[in-house]
NUTORZA-87698 format. One line per 5 residues: number of its first residue (from 0); their letters; for each residue y, z, x of N, C-alpha, C. Coordinates in nm, 4 decimals, always signed. Atoms other than C-alpha are relative to their C-alpha. Example, Ala and Ser with C-alpha at 12.3 -4.5 7.8 and 13.67 -1.06 7.14 Angstrom:
0) AS) -0.1190/+0.0000/+0.0890/-0.4500/+0.7800/+1.2300/+0.1200/+0.0000/+0.0900 ~ -0.1190/-0.0060/-0.0820/-0.1060/+0.7140/+1.3670/+0.1090/+0.0730/-0.0770
//
This chain:
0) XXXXX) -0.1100/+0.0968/-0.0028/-0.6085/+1.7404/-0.7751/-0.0538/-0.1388/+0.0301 ~ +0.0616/+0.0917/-0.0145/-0.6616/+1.3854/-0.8069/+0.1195/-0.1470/+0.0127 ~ -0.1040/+0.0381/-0.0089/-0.4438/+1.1210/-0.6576/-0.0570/-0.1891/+0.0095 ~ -0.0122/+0.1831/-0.0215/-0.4259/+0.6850/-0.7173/+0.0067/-0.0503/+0.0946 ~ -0.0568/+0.0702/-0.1178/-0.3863/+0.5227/-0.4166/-0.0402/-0.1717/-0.0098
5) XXXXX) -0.0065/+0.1410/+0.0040/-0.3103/+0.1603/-0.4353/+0.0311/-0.1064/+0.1096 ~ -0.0018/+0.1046/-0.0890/-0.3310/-0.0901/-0.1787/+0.0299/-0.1459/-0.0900 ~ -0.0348/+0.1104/+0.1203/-0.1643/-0.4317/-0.3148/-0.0192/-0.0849/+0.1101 ~ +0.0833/+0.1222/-0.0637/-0.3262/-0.7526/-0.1753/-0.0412/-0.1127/-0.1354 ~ +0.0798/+0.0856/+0.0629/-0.4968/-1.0761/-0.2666/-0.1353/-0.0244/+0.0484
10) XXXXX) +0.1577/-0.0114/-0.0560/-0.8573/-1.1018/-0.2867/+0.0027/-0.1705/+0.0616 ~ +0.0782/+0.1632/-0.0427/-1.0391/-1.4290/-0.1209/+0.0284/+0.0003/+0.1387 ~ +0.0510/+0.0430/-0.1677/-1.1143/-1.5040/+0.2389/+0.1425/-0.0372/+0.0533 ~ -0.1019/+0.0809/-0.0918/-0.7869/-1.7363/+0.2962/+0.1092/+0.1375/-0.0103 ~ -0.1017/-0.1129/-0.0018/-0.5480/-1.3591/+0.2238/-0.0474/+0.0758/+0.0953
15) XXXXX) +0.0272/-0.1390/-0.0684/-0.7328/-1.1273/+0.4605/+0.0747/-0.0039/+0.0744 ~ -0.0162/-0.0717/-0.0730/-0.5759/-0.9343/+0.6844/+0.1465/-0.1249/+0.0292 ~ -0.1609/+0.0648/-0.0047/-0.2087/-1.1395/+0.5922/+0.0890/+0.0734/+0.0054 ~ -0.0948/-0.1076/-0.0138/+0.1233/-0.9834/+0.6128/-0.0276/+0.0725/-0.1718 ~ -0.0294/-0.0278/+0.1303/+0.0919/-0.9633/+0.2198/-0.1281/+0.0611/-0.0346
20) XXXXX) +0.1149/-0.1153/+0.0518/-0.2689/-0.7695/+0.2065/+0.0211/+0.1148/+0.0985 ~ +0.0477/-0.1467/-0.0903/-0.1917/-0.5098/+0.4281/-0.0119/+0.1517/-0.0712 ~ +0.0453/-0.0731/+0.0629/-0.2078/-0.2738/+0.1487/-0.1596/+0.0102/-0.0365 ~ +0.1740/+0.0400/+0.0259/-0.6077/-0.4180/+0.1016/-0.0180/+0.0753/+0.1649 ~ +0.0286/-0.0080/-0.1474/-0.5939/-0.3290/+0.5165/+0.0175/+0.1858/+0.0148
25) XXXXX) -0.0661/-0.1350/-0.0396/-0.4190/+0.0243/+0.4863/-0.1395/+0.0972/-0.0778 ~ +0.1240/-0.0781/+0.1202/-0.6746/+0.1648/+0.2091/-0.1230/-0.0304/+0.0256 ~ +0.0977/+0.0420/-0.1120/-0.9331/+0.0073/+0.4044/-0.0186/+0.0437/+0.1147 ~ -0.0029/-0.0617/-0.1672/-0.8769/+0.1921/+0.6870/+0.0245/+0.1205/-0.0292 ~ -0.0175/-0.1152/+0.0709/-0.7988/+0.5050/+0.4799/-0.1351/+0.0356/-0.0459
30) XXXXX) +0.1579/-0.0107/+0.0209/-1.1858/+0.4851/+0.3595/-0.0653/+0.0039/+0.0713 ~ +0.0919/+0.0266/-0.1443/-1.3037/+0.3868/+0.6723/-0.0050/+0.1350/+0.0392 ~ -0.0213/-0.1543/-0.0582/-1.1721/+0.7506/+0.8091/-0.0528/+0.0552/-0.1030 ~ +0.0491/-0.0385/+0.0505/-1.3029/+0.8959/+0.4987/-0.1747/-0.0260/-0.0633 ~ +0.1278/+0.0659/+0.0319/-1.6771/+0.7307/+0.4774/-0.0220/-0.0218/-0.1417
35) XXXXX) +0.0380/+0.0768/+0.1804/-1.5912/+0.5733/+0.1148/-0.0431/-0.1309/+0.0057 ~ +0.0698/+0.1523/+0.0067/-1.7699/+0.2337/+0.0191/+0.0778/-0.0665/-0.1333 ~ -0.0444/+0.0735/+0.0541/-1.5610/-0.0067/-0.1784/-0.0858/-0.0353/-0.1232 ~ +0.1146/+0.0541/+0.0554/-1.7857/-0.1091/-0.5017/+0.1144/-0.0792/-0.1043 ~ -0.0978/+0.0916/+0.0890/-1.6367/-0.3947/-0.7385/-0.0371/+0.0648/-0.1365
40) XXXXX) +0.0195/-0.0521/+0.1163/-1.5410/-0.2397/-1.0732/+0.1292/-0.1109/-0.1109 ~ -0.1121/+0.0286/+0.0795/-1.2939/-0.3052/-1.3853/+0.1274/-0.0512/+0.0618 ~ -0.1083/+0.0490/-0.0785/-0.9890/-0.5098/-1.2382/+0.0240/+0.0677/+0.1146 ~ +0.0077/-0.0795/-0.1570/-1.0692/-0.3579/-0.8797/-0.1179/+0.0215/+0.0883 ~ +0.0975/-0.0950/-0.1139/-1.2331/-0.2604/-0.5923/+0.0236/+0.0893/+0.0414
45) XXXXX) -0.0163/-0.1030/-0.0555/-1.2770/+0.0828/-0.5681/-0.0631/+0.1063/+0.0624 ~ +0.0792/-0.0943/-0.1039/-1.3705/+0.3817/-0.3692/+0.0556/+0.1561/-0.0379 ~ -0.0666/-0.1380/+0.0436/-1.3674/+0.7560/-0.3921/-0.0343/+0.0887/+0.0843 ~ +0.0346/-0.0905/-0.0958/-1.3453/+0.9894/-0.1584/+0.0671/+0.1535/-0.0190 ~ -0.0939/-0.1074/-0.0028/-1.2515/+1.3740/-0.1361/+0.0342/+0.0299/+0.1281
50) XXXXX) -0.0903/-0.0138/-0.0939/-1.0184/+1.5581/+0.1011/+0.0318/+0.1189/+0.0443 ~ -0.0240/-0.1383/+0.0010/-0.9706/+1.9058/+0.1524/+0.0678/+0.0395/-0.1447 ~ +0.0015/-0.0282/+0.1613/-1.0474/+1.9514/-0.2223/+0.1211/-0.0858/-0.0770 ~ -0.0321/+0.0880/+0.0634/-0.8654/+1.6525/-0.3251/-0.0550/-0.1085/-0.0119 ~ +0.1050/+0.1191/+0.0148/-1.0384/+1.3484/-0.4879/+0.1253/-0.1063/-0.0078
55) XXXXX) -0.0867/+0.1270/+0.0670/-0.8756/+1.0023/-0.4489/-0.0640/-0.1185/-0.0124 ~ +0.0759/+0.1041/+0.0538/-0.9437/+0.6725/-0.5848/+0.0417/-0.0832/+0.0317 ~ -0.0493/+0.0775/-0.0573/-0.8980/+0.4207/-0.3895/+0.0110/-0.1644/-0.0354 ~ +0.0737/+0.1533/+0.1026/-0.8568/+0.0706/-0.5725/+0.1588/-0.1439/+0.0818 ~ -0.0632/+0.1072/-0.0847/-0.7777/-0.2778/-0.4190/+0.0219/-0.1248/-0.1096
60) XXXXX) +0.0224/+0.0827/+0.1347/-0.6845/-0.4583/-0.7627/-0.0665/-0.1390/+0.0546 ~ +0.0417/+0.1614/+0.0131/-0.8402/-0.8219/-0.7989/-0.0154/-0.0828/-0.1136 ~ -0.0788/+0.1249/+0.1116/-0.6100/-0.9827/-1.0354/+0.0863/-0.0409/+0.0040 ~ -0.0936/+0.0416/-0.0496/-0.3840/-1.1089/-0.7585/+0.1457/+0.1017/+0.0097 ~ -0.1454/-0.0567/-0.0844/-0.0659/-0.9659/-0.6216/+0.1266/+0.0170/-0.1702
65) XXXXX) -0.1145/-0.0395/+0.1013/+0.1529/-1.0374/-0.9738/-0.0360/+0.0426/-0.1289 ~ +0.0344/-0.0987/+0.1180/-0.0893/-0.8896/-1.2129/-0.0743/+0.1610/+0.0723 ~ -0.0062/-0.0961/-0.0452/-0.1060/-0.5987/-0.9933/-0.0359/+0.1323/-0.0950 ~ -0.0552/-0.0794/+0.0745/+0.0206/-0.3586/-1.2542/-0.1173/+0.0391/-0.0836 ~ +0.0853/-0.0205/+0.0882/-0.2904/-0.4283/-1.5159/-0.0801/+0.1196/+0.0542
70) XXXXX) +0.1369/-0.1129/-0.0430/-0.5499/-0.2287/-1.2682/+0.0623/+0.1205/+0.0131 ~ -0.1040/-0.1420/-0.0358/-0.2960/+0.0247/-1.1596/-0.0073/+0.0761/-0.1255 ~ +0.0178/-0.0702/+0.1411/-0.2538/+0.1384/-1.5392/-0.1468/+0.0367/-0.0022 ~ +0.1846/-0.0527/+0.1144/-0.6535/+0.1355/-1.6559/-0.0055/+0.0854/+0.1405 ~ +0.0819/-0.1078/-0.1213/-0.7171/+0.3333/-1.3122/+0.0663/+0.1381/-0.0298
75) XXXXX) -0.0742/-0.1239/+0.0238/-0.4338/+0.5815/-1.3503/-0.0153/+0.0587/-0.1542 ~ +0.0898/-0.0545/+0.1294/-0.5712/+0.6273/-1.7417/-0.1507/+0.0582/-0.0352 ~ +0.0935/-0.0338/+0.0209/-0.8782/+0.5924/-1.7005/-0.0795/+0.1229/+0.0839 ~ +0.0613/-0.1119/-0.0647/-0.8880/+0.8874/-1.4470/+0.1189/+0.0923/-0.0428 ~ -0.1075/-0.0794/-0.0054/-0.6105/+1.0664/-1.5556/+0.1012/+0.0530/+0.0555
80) XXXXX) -0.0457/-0.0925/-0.1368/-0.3986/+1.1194/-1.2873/+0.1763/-0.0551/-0.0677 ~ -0.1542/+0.0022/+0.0393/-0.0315/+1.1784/-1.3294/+0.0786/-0.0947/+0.1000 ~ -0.1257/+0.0890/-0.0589/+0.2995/+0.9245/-1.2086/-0.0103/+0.0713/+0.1570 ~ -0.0140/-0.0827/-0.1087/+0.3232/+1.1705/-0.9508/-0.0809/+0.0002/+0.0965 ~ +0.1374/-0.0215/-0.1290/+0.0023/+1.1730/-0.7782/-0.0480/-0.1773/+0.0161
85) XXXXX) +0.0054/+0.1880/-0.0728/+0.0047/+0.7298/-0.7568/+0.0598/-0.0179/+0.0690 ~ -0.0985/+0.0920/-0.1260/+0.1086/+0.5749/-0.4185/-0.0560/-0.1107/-0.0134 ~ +0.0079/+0.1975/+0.0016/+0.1134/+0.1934/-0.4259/+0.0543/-0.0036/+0.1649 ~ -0.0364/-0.0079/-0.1235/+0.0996/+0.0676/-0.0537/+0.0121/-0.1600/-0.0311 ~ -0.0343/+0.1113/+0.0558/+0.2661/-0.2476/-0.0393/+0.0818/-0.0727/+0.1627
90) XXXXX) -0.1069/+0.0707/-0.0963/+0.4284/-0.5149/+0.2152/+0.1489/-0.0218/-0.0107 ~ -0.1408/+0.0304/+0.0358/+0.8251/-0.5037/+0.2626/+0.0462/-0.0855/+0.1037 ~ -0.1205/+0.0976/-0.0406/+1.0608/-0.8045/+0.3589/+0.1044/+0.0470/+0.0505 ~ -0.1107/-0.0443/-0.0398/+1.3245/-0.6344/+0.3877/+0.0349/+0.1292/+0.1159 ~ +0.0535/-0.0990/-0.1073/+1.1662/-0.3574/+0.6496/+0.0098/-0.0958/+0.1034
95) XXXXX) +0.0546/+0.0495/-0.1018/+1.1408/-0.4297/+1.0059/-0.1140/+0.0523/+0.0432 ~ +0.1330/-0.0463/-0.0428/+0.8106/-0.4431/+1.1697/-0.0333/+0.1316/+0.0835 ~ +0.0256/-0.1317/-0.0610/+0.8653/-0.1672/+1.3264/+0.0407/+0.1798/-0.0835 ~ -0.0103/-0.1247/+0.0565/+0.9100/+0.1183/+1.0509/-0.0520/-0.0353/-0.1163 ~ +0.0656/-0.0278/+0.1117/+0.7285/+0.2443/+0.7475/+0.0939/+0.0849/-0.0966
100) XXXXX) -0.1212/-0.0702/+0.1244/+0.9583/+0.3755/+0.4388/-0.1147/+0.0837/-0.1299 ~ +0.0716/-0.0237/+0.1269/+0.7759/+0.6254/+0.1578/+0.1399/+0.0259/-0.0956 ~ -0.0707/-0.0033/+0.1573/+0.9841/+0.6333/-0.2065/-0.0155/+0.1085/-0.0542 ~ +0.0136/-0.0585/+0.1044/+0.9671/+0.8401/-0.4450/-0.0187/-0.0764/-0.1121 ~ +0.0103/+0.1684/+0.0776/+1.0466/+0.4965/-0.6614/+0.1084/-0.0361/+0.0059
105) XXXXX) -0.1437/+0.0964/-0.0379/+1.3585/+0.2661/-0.7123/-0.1137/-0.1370/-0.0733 ~ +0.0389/+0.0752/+0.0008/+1.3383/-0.0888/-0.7681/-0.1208/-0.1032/+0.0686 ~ +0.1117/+0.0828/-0.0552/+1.0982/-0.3622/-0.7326/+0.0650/-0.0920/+0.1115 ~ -0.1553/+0.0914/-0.1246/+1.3602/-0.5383/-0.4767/-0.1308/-0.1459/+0.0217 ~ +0.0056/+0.1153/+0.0054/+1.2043/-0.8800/-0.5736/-0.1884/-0.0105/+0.0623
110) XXXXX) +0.1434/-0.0632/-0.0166/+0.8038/-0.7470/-0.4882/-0.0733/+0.0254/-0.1099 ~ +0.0930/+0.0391/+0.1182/+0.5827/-0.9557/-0.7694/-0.1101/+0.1439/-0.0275 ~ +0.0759/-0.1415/+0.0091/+0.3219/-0.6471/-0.7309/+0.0440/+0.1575/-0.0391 ~ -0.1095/-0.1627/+0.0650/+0.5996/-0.3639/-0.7933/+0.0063/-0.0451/-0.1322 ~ -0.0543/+0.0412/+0.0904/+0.7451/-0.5664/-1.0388/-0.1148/-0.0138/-0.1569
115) XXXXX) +0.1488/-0.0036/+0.1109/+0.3793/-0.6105/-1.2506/-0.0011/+0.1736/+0.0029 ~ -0.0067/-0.1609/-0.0309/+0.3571/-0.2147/-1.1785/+0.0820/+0.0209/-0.0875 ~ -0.1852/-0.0244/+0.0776/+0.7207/-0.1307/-1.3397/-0.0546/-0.0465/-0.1498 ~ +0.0663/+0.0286/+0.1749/+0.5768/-0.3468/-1.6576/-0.0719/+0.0583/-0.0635 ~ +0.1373/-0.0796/+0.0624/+0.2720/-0.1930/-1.7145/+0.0284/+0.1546/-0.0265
120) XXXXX) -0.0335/-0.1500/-0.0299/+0.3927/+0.1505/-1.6388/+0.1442/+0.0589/-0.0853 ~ -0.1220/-0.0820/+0.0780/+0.7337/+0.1336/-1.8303/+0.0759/+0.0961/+0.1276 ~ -0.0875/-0.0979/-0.0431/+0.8555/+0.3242/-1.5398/+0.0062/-0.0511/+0.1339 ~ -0.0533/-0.0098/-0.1349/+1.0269/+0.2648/-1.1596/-0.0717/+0.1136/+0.0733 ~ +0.0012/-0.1470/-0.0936/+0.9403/+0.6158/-1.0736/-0.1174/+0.0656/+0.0383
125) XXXXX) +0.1189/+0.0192/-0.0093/+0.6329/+0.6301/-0.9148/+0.0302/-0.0158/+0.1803 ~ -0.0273/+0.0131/-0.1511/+0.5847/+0.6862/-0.5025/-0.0861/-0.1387/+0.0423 ~ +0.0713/+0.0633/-0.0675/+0.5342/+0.4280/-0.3002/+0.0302/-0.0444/+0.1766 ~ +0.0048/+0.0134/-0.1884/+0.4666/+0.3394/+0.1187/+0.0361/-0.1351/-0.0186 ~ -0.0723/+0.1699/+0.0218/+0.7019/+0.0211/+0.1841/-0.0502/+0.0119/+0.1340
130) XXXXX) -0.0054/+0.0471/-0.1196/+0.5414/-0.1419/+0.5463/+0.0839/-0.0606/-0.0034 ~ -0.0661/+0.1085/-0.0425/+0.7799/-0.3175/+0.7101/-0.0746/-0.0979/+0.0539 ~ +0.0940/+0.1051/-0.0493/+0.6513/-0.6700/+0.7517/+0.1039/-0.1064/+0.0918 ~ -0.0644/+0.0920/-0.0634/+0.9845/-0.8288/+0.8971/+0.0598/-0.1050/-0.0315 ~ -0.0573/+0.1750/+0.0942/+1.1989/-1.1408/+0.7666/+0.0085/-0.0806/+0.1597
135) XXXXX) -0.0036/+0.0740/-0.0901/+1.1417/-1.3519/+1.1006/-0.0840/-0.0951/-0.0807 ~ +0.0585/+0.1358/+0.0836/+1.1015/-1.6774/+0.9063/+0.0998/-0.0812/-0.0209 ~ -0.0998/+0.0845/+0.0272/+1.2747/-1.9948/+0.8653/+0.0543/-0.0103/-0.1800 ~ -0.0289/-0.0044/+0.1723/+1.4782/-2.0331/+0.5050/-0.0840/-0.0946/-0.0672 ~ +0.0808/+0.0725/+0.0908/+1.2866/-2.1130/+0.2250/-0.1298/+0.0110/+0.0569
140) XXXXX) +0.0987/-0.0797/-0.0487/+0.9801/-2.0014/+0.4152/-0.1005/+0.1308/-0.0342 ~ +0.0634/-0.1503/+0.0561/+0.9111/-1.7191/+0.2779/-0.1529/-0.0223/-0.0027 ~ +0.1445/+0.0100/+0.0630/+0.5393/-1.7711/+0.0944/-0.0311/+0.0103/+0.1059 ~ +0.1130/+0.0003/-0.1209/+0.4299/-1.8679/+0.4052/-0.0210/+0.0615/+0.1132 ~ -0.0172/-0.1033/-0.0349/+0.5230/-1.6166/+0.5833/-0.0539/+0.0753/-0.0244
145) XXXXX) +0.1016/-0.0944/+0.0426/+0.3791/-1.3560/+0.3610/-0.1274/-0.0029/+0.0261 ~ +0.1649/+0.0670/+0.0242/+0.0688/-1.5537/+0.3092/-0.0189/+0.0192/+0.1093 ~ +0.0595/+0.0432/-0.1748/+0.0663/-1.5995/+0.7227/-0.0818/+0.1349/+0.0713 ~ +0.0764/-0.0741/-0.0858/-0.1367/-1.4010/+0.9602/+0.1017/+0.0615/+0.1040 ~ -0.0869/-0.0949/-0.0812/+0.0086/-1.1271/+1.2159/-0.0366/-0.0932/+0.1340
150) XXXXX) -0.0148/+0.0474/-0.1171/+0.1089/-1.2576/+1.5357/-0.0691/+0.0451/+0.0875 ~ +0.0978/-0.0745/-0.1206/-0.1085/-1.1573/+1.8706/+0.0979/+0.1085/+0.0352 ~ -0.0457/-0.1061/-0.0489/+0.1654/-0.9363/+1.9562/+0.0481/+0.0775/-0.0950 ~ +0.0069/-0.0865/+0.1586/+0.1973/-0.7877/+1.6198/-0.0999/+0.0744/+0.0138 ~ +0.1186/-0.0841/+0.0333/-0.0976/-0.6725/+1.6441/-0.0435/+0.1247/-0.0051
155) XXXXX) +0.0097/-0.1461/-0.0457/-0.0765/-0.3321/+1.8171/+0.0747/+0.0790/-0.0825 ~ -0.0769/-0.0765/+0.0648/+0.2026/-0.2329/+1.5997/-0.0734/+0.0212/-0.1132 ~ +0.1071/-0.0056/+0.1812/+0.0082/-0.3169/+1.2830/-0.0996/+0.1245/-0.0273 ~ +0.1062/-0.0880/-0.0299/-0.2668/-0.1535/+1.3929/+0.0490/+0.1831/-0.0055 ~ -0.0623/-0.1268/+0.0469/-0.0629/+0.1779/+1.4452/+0.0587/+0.0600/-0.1011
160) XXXXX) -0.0407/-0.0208/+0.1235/+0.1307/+0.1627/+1.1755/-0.1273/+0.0208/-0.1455 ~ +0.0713/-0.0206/+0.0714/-0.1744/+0.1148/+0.9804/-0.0993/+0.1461/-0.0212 ~ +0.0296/-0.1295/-0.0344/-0.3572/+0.4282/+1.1208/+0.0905/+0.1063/-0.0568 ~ -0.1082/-0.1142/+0.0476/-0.0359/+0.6431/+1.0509/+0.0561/+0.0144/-0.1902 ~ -0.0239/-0.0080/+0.1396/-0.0082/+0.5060/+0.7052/-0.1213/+0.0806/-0.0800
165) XXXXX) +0.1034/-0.0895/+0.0489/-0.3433/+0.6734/+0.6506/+0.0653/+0.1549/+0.0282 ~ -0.0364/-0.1995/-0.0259/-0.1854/+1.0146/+0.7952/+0.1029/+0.0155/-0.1612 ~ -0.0628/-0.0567/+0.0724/+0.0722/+1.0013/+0.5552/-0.0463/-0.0473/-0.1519 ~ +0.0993/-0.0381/+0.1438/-0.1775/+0.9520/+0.2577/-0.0362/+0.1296/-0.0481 ~ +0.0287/-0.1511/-0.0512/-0.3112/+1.2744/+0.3955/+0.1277/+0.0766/-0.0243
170) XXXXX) -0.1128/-0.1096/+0.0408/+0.0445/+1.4527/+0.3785/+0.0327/-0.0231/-0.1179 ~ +0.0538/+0.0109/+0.0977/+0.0660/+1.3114/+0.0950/-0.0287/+0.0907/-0.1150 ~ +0.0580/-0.0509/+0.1169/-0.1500/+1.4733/-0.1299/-0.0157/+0.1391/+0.0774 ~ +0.0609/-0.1787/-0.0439/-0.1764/+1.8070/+0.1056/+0.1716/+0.0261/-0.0359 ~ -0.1704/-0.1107/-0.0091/+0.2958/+1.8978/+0.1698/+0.0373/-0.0635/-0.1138
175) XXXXX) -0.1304/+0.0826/+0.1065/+0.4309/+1.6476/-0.1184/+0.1020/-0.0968/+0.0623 ~ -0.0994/+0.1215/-0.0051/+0.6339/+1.3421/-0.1463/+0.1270/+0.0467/+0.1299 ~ -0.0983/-0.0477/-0.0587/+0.9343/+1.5408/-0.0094/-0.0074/+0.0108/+0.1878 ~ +0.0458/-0.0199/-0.1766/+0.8417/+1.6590/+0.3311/-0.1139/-0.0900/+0.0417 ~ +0.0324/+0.1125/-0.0590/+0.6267/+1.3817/+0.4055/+0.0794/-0.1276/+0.0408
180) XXXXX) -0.0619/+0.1034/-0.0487/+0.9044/+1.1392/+0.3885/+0.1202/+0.1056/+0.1082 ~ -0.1270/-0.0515/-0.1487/+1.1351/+1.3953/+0.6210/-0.0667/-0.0754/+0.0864 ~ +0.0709/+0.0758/-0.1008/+0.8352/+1.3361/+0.8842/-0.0108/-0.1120/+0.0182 ~ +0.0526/+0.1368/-0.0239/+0.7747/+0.9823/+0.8652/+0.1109/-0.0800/-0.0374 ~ -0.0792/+0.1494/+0.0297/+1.0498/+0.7627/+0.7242/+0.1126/+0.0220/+0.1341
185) XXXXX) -0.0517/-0.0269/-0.1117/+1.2321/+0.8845/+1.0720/-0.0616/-0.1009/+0.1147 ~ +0.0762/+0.0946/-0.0861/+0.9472/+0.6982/+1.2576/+0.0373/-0.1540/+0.0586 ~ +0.0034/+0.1246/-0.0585/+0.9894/+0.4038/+1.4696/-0.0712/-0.0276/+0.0667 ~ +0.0830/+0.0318/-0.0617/+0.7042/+0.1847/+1.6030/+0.0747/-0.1029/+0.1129 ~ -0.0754/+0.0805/-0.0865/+0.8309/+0.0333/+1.9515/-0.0849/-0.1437/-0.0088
190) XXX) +0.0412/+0.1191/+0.0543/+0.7092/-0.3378/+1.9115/+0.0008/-0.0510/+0.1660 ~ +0.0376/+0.0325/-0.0830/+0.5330/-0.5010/+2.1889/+0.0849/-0.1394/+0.0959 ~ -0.1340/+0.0775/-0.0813/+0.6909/-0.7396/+2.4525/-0.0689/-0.1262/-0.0539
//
């Protein structure tokens, strides 16, 4: 069994470790626990690791956040792997920082990186891990927000949440979509004082 896993980010120094790469952060920390090495390929950086006899391919596109969609396709072709077995890990607005949501699919609810995805793919229906990143931002704010860096007291949550988003990579591809989101979309991270 062989499963996509997509982390959605922007490459370059001034995006690291923003609210809007934490998919580059989650799959990064998903390799880390699995001793995979990132190597720059075809619209990506990717990695491959197995799992208790599952191989996944871990790819951090780098053709920006709204051509997302291009690498996602040639990866999921060029390894064959079915709708079913791609998770896209992605930053949500409309989450609070303190819970993690998995899909099955639905809309792109205004998420340039879904929305390139959905094109390329012809299809909504496709799992994916929504972080909550929080709308604490003044109007019209937004970008910079995304673009911005996690707060000092963000930090601990991130950090957990990020760890746990690796577990449920792991359930994942071992119980299925189904009973992984019983366990986890229940979750609440208590958020620091």
């Amino acid at each position: 069994m062989k499963y996509l896993i997509a982390g959605l980010g922007n490459i370059g120094e001034e995006y690291k470790h923003t609210r809007h790469n934490i998919g580059f952060d989650v799959v990064d920390a998903f390799a880390a626990r699995h001793n995979a090495v990132f190597q720059n390929d075809r619209l990506a950086d990717v990695a491959e690791c197995k799992w208790k006899g599952k191989t996944f391919i871990l790819i951090k596109p780098t053709t920006y956040m709204n051509l997302s969609g291009r690498a996602v396709k040639y990866w999921l072709d060029k390894e064959k792997i079915p709708l079913e077995n791609l998770l896209v890990i992605l930053d949500d607005l409309a989450l609070p920082l303190d819970v993690i949501r998995l899909r099955p699919g639905g809309s792109d609810a205004g998420h340039n990186g879904l929305k390139s995805i959905q094109e390329s793919l012809g299809s909504n229906q496709y799992p994916r891990l929504r972080f909550g990143v929080g709308n604490q931002y003044p109007k019209g704010r937004q970008v910079e927000f995304v673009l911005g860096k996690w707060k000092n007291t963000e930090e601990p949550v991130v950090q957990e949440k990020i760890e746990k988003s690796a577990d449920i990579i792991e359930s994942f591809a071992s119980i299925g979509i189904a009973r992984t989101m019983n366990e986890y979309n229940k979750l609440t991270f208590p958020l620091g004082k």
